[in-house]
N, C-alpha and C positions, 0 to 999 in steps of 0.2 A: 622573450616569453616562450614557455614551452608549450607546444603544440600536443595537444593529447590526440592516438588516434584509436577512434571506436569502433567494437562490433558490438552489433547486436541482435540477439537469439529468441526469434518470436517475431515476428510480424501481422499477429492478429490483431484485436481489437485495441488494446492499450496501445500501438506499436508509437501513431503520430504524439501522445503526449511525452513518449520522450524524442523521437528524433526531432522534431519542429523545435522545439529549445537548442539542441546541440546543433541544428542545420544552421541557426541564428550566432552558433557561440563563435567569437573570433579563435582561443586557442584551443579549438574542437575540429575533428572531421572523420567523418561516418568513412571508413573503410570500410565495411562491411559487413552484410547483414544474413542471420542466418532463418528459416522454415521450411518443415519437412512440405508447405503446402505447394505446389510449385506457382501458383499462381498469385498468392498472396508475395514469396519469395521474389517471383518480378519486378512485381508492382512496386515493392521498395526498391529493386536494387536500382529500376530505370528511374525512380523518383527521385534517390539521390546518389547516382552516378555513382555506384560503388560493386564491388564484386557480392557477389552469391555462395552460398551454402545450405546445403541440405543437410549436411551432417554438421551438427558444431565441435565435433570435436578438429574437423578438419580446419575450422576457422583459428581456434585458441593451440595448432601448432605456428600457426602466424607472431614471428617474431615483433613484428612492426605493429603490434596492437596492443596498446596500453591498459585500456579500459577497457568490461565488457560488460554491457546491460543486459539482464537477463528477464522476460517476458514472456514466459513461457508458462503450459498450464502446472498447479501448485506442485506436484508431486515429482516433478524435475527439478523445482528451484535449486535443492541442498545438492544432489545429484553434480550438474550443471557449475554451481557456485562453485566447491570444494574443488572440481577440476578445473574451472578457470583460475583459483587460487593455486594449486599445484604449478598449473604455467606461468605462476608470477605475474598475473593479470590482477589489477583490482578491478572489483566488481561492485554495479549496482544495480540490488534485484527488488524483485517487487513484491509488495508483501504476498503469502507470507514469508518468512525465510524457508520454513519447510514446516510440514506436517505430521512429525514426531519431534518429541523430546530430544531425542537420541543427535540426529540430524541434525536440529539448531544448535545443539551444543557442538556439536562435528564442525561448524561453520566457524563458530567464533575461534573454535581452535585452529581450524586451517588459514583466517587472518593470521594469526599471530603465529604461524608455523612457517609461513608463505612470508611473512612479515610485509604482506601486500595492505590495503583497506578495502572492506567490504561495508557498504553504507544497504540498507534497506528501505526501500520506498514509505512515508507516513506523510502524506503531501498535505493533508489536514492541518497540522502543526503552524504550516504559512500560511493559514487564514488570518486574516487580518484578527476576525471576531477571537479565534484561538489563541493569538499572539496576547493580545489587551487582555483578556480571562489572566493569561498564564502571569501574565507581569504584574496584576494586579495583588494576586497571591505572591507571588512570589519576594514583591517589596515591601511586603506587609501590610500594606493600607488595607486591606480585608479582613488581620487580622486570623488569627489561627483556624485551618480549616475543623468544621466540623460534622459535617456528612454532604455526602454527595449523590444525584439518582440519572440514570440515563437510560433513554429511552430511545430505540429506534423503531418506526413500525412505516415499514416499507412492501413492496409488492412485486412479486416474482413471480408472472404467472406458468403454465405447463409448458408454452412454446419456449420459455426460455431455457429450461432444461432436455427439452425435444431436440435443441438443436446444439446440442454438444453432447460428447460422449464421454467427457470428464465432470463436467459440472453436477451435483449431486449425488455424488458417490463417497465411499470412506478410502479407496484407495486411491484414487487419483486427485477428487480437490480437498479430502482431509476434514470433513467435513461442509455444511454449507453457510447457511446466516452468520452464522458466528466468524469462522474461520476467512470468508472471504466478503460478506459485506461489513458486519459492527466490531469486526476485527480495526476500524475505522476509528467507530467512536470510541472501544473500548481501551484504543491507543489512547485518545485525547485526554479521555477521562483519568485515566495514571498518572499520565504526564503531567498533568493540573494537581492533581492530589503532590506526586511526586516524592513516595515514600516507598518501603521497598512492602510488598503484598507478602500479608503471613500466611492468608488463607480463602480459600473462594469454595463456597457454597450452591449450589445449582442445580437445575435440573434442562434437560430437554426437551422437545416432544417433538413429531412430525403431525401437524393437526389439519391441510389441508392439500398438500402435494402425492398422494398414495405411488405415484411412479418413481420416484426420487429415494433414494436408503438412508439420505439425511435430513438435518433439523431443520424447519423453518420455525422456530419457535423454542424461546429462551428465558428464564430469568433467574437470577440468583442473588446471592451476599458476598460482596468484598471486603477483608479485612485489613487493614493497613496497621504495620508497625508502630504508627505513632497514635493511636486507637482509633482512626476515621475511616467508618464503614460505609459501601457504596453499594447503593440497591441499583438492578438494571430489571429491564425488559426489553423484547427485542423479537420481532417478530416479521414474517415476509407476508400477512397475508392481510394487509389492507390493501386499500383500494390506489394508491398512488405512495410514491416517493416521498413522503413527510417529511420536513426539517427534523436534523437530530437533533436531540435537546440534551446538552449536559447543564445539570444547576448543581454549584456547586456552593453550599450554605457556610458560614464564613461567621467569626464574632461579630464583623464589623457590618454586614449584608452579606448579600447574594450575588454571585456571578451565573450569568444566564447565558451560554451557550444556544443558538439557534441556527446549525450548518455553518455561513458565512454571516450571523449579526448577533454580535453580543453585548448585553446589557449590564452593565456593572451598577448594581443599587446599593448604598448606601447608608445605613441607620438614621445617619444625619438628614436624609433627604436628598442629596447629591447623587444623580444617577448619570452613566458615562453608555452612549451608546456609538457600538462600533460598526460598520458594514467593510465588507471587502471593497477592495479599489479595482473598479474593471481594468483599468489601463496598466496596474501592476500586473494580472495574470493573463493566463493565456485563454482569451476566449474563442467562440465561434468564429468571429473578427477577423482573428486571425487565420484560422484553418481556411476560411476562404481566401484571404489574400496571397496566402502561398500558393495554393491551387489555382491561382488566377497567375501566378509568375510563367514568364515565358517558356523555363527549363520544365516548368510542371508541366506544362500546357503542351509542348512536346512530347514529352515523356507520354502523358497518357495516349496523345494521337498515334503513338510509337505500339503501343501496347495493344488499343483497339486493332491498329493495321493487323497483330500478330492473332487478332481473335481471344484476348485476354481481356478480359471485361471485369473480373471481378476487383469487388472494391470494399472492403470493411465500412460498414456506414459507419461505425464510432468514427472512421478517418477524418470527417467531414463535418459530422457532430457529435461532438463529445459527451459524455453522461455528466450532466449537472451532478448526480448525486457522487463520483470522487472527488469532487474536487477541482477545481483547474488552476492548482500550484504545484505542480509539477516543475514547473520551471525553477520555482526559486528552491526549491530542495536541491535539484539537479544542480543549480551553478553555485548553491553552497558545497556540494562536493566536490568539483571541479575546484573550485577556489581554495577548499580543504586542501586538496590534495596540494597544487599549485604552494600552498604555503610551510608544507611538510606539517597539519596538525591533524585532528581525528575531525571528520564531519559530523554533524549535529547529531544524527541517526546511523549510528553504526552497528555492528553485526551486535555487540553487546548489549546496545542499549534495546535494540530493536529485539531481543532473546526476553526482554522483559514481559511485553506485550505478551509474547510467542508465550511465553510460559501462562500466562493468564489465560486465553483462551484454552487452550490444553488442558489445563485445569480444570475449567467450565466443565468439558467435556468427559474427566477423569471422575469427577465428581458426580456429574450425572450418573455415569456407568455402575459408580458403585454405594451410590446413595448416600453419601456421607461428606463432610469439608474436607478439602485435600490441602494437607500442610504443601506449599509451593516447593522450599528449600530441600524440606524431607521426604516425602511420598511421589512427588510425580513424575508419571512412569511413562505417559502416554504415549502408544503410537495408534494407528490408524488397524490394525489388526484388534484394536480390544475394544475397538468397536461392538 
C-alpha cells in the first residue's frame, strides 16, 4: 500500500478538520506543515511531529511530498494551488478555488498540464441528509425536478471581521456571504439540481456590517439548461446560525434539505427521513480525545514550557455550521488517488459552483443575468 506523504499550508482555524482525519489515515503522514504565524506554525508542527515552514514555497521544493492541502486565507488558494501543481504535487484546497474567474479556470488547467489531481473542499455533499436528497433525484423515484429555493440566514457579527484583515474585503476574501459561507449551500443546491446553469440573476447589498466592503446580504434567480429555476436568499444578519434549507420540488414530492436532516415526501404519502450518523463523522468527541493522547499532551506541555500558548479555539471546537465531513471527502481523495481515478469533487467540477457564485456577484455589478458560458468575466477588481 502506498503511503502518501503530506504538507500542509495554513494552520489557522480550519487547520484540525483536515489533519486529525489524515493523523488517523493508515496510508497518510503529515511531513509537514506550513504558516506565516509563528505560533500557530508550532503548535502544529509539535502536535504532529513534523517539520515547519514559514514560506510554502520552501515546503513544495520538497521532493518527498505527495499531496499538499491548502488552508489558506481565499486570495492565495489559485496562487498556492497552480504552484503546488507546477511541483507535481496534487493538491486539496478548500473552497473556494479562487476568487476570479480567470484563476479557477488557471487551476483546472494546471491539473491537467501538471497531470497531477486537484480535488476542492464541498464537505456538505457527505451529509447523510445530502446524500438521500441527491439519490433520491437522481434514481427517479421523485420524478423530474421542477424548481428549487434555498435559503441561508445566518449571523456574522462586527467582532468577527474585527479580527481578521482578510475577511470582508474584495481583494483578499473575494467577497463575503456568498463567496465564503452559502458558497456551501449554493454547492448542494447544483448538485442536487445537477444540470449545467445558463444563467443567474441577482443582486447584492451590505445592509448591516457599514465596516466591512462586502455582501452580507443576497438573493437571486437560477436558471438551468433543462428549464429548473432556483430562487435563493442568503443573508449574515440574523440572530443565530440557522439550518440551511434546500427544497427542492419534484413531480413526484418534495426533497427537504435541513443542514444534516432531510426529508424526502412523497405524493403517495410515503415520507423518508434522514439525520447524519455522529459515529460516521468527526465530531467534538473526537477533538478531545486526541487532545487527551499522550503525544498531544506532551506536545502542548512542550509548547507552554516555550511560552507558546496560543491555540485556535476552532481546534477544539469546531463550527457546527461547515459541516463535520471533512473526513469522508478527504479519504474519498486519498482512496481516489490510491486507485488512479478522479475524486468526487475536483478542480472541474468544483469550477462549477466557483462559476455560480461569481456570477451572482457579476450580475449584481451590472444589473442585469449573466449568461455563465458567455459573459462571465469576474474578478475581484470589478468590484
Amino acid at each position: 500500500m502506498k503511503k502518501y506523504r503530506v504538507g500542509i499550508i495554513g494552520c489557522g482555524a480550519i487547520f484540525m478538520l483536515h489533519a486529525f482525519p489524515l493523523h488517523k489515515m493508515e496510508n497518510v503522514e503529515i511531513v509537514a506543515v506550513c504558516d506565516i504565524k509563528p505560533q500557530a506554525l508550532e503548535t502544529a508542527k509539535q502536535l504532529f511531529h513534523c517539520d515547519g515552514y514559514s514560506d510554502y514555497r520552501e515546503l513544495l521544493k520538497r521532493d518527498d511530498i505527495d499531496v499538499v492541502h491548502i488552508l489558506t486565507p481565499h486570495y492565495l488558494h489559485a496562487e498556492m494551488t497552480i504552484a503546488a501543481a507546477d511541483a507535481g504535487k496534487h493538491v486539496l484546497s478548500e473552497k473556494p478555488m479562487a476568487i476570479s474567474i480567470a484563476d479557477a479556470r488557471a487551476i483546472v488547467e494546471a491539473g491537467k498540464r501538471n497531470k497531477v489531481t486537484i480535488g476542492v473542499i464541498s464537505q456538505n455533499r457527505y451529509n447523510a441528509a445530502s446524500v438521500a436528497v441527491k439519490e433520491a433525484i437522481a434514481n427517479g423515484s421523485l420524478g423530474k425536478v421542477l424548481g428549487q429555493r434555498v435559503i441561508l440566514s445566518w449571523t456574522k457579527p462586527a467582532s468577527y471581521y474585527q479580527a481578521s484583515d482578510w475577511h470582508g474585503t474584495w481583494d483578499k476574501e473575494g467577497g463575503s456571504l456568498m463567496i465564503d459561507q452559502a458558497i456551501h449551500v449554493m454547492d448542494l443546491s447544483r448538485w442536487i439540481v445537477d444540470d449545467e446553469i445558463v444563467s443567474v440573476e441577482a443582486s447584492i447589498a451590505n445592509r448591516n456590517h457599514p465596516t466591512i466592503q462586502t455582501e452580507d446580504t443576497a438573493e437571486g434567480l437560477i436558471r438551468y439548461r433543462n428549464g429548473v429555476t432556483s430562487v435563493f436568499f442568503a443573508t449574515n444578519n440574523f440572530t443565530f446560525n440557522s439550518p440551511v434549507v434546500i427544497e427542492t420540488h419534484c413531480e413526484n414530492g418534495t426533497a427537504l434539505v435541513e443542514f444534516d436532516k432531510g426529508v424526502i415526501t412523497y405524493k403517495n404519502g410515503k415520507e423518508l427521513t434522514v439525520v447524519n450518523d455522529p459515529t460516521t463523522t468527526m465530531n467534538e468527541a473526537d477533538f478531545k480525545a486526541f487532545f487527551n493522547e499522550d503525544s498531544s499532551q506532551q506536545a502542548m506541555r512542550t509548547l507552554k514550557e516555550w511560552g507558546v500558548v496560543f491555540m485556535p479555539v476552532t481546534w477544539k471546537a469546531p463550527r457546527g455550521y461547515w459541516g463535520v465531513t471533512h473526513n469522508k471527502q478527504i479519504e474519498n481523495y486519498y482512496a481516489s488517488l490510491a486507485a488512479g481515478v478522479q475524486p468526487d469533487v475536483t478542480a472541474a467540477e468544483a469550477l462549477k459552483s466557483t462559476e455560480l457564485i461569481l456570477g451572482i456577484y457579476q450580475s449584481s455589478k451590472e444589473k442585469r443575468p449573466i449568461d455563465i458560458g458567455k459573459e462571465l468575466t469576474w474578478a475581484p477588481e470589478s468590484a
